[in-house]
C-alpha positions in Angstrom: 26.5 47.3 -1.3 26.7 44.7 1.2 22.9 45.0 1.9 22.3 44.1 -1.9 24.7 41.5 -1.8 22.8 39.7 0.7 19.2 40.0 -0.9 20.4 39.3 -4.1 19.6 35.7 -5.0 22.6 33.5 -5.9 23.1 32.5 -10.2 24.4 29.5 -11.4 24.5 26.1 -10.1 24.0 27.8 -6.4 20.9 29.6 -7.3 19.6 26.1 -9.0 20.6 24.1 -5.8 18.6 26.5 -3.5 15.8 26.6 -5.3 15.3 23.0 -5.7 16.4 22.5 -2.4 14.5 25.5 -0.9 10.8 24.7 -0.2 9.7 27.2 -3.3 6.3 27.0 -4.9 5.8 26.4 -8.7 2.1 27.1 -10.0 0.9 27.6 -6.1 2.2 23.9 -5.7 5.1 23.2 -3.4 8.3 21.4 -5.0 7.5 18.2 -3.2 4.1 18.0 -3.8 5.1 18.6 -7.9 7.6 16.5 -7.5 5.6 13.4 -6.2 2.7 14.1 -9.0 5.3 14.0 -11.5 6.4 11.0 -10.3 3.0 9.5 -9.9 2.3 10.5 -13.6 5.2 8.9 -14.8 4.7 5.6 -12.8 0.9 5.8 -14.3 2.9 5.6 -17.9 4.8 2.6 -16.4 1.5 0.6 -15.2 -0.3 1.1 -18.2 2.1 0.0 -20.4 2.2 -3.6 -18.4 -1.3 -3.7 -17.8 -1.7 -3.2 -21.7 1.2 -5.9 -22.7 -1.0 -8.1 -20.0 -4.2 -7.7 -21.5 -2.3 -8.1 -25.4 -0.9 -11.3 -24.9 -4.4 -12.8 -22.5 -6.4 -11.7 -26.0 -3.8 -13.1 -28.6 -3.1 -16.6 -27.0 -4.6 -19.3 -28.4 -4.2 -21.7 -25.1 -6.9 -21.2 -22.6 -6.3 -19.0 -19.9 -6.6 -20.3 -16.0 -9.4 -19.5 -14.6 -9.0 -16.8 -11.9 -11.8 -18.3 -9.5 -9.8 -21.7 -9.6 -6.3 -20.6 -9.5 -6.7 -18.1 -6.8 -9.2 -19.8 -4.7 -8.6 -21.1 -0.7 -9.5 -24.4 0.8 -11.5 -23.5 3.8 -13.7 -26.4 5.8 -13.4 -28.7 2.9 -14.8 -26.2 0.6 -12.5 -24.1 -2.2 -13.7 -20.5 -1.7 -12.9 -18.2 -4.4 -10.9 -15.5 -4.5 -11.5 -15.1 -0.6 -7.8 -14.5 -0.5 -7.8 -11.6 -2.8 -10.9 -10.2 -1.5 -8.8 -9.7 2.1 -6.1 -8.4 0.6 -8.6 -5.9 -1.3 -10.1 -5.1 1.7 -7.2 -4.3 4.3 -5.6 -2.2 1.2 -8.7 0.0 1.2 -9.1 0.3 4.7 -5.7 1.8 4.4 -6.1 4.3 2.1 -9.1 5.4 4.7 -6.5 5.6 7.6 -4.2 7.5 5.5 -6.6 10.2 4.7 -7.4 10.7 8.8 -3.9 10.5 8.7 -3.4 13.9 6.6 -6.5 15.4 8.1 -5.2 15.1 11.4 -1.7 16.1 10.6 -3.4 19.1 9.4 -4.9 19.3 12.7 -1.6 19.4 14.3 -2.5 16.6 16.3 0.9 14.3 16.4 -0.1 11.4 18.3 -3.3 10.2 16.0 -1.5 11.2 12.9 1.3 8.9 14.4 -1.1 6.1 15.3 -3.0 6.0 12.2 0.4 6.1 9.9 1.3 3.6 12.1 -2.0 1.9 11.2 -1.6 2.5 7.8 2.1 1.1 7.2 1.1 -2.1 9.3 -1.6 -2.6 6.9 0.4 -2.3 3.8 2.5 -4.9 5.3 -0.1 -7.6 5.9 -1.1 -6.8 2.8 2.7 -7.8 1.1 2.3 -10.8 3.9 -0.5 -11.8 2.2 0.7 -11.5 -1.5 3.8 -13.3 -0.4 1.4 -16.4 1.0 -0.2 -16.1 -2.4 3.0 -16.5 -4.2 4.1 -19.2 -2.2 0.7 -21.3 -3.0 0.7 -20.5 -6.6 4.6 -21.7 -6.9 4.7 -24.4 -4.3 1.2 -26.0 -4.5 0.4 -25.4 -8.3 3.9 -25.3 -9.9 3.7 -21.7 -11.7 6.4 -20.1 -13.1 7.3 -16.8 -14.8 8.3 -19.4 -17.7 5.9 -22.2 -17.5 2.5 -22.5 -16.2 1.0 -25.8 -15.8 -2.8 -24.5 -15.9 -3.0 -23.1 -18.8 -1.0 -20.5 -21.0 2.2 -20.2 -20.4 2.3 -16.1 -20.2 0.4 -16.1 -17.4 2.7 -17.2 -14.7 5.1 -13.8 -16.2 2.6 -11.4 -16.4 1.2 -12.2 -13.0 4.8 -12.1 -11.2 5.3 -9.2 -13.2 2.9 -6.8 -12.5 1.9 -8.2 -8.9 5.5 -8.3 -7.6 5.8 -4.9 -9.3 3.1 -3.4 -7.0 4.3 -5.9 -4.0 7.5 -3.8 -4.7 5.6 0.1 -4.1 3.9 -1.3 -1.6 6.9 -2.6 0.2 8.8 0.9 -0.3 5.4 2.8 0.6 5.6 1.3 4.3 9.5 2.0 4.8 7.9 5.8 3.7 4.7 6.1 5.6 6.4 4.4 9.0 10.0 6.7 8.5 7.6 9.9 7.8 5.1 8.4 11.2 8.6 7.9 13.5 9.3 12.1 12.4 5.7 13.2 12.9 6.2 11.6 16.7 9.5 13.2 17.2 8.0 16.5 16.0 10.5 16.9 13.1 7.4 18.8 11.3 6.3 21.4 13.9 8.0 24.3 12.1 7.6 23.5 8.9 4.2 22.3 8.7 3.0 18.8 7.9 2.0 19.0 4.2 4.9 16.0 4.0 2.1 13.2 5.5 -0.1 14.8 2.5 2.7 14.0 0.0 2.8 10.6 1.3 -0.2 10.3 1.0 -0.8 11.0 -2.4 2.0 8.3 -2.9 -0.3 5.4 -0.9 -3.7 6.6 -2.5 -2.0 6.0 -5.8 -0.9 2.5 -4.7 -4.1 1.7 -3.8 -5.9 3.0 -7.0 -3.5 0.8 -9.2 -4.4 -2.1 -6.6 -8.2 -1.8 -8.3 -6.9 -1.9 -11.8 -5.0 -4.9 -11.6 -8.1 -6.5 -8.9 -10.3 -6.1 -12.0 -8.3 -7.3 -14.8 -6.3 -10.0 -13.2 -8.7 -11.7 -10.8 -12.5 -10.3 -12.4 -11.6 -10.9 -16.0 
């Protein structure tokens, strides 16, 4: 009796706890691995919908939108240089997304200290990208007066959509660092030696979705 008692798997709320908390598979998948597409999907819901509102209100208004190669242009040797700025930040979130997949091949690898260094590389990149968008903000608020409820240059929905949907990226970006340089600090302490390192592939399914919605909003926002 006491042999069954032990293999028999626990009901109620214990049996939901363990398996939730357990690291079970569901459709060959692991629980975190679900768990981070489901929340991936549901963010995609969340992006669309602004994305769509954005694109909405830009058709339906009757005063002219700012122009993108104006408004978000730098002065550089006397000369205004468009979109230079964005084209950086563009570029440095890419080259992440390449230093996150050595990242998880790597890891795979078992190979600790590159995985480490290129996480490391990674978050440090996601946060000169947010350095960046916050020099952005300042220039747009400071040095052309936009505001989520006015906008001197144009329509007055575009200062709130911009904020909107930029800051709400700035914000996952901002949280994806605090993730990828927490998960780096337990790949170098060799937290994951046991259990295996599909954790840095979870994360970086998170950043490679980061980076994807980076193009959408790229296109629309400063292409359009």
């Amino acid at each position: 009796m006491s042999g069954n008692a032990h293999t028999t798997a626990p009901s109620g709320w214990r049996g939901l706890v363990q398996d939730w908390s357990g690291d079970r598979a569901a459709f060959k998948v692991s629980w975190g691995k679900a768990m981070m597409w489901i929340f991936l999907l549901s963010d995609t819901f969340v992006f669309s919908c602004f994305l769509t509102g954005y694109m909405t209100v830009r058709s339906s208004t009757t005063v002219p939108w700012p122009n993108p190669s104006h408004v978000f242009s730098l002065h550089v040797g006397g000369v205004d240089v468009p979109l230079l700025l964005i084209a950086i930040m563009t570029f440095v979130l890419i080259t992440s997304s390449g230093t996150m997949a050595l990242a998880v091949n790597y890891a795979y690898r078992r190979d600790r200290a590159t995985t480490f260094k290129l996480m490391l590389a990674t978050g440090l990149l996601g946060a000169t990208f947010v350095g960046m968008q916050a020099f952005e903000w300042t220039k747009l608020i400071v040095d052309e007066g936009i505001r989520p409820w006015g906008n001197p240059m144009g329509a007055a929905q575009f200062g709130a959509v911009f904020f909107m949907i930029t800051g709400f990226h700035g914000l996952h970006v901002s949280l994806g660092v605090i993730y990828l340089l927490v998960v780096a600090l337990k790949v170098r302490r060799g937290d994951y030696e046991k259990r295996g390192y599909q954790i840095v592939e979870i994360a970086g399914l998170y950043w490679h979705f980061v980076d994807l919605v980076w193009v959408f909003i790229f296109a629309l926002f400063y292409l359009w």
